[in-house]
N, C-alpha and C positions, 0 to 999 in steps of 0.2 A: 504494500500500500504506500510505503513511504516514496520507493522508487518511482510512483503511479503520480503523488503529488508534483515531486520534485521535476518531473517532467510535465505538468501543466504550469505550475511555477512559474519555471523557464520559456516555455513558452510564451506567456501570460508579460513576462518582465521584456523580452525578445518584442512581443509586440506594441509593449510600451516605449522601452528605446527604439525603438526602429521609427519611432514616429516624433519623436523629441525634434530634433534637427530641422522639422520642416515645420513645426509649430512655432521654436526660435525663432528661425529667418524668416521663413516666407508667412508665417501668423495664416496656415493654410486650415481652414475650419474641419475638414475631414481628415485631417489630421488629430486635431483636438478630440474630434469621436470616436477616433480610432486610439487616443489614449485612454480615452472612459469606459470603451468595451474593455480593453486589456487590463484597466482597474477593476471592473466589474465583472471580469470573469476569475479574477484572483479572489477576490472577497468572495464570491461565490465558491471557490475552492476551499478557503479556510471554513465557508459555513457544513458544505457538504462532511468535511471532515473533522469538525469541529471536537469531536469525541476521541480522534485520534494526535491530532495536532493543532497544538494554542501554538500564537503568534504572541511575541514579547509585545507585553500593554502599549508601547510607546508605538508600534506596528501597528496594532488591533487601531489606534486611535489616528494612525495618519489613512489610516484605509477606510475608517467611517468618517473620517472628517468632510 
């Protein structure tokens, strides 16, 4: 399970920076949605597994912020 996480994670994180640089420079707005999915499918992983794996509080609260 843990391997299962750690590979939506990375993913999840992959498609959050892959989208940093053009939100930067070019303030490109599907860019910006496309960090909010990769936010929102991260939080969605820590919920799903919520029983197996906590995120350190200071995590838990920049992902509900």
């Amino acid at each position: 399970m843990e391997q299962a996480f750690q590979s939506i994670a990375q993913n999840c994180l992959a498609q959050i920076h892959g989208n940093e640089r053009r939100v930067v420079s070019v303030h490109d707005p599907s860019s910006v949605h496309q960090m909010w999915v990769g936010l929102r499918r991260l939080r969605s992983a820590f919920d799903l597994l919520e029983d197996l794996i906590t995120p350190p509080p200071s995590l838990q609260e920049e992902l509900r912020g």
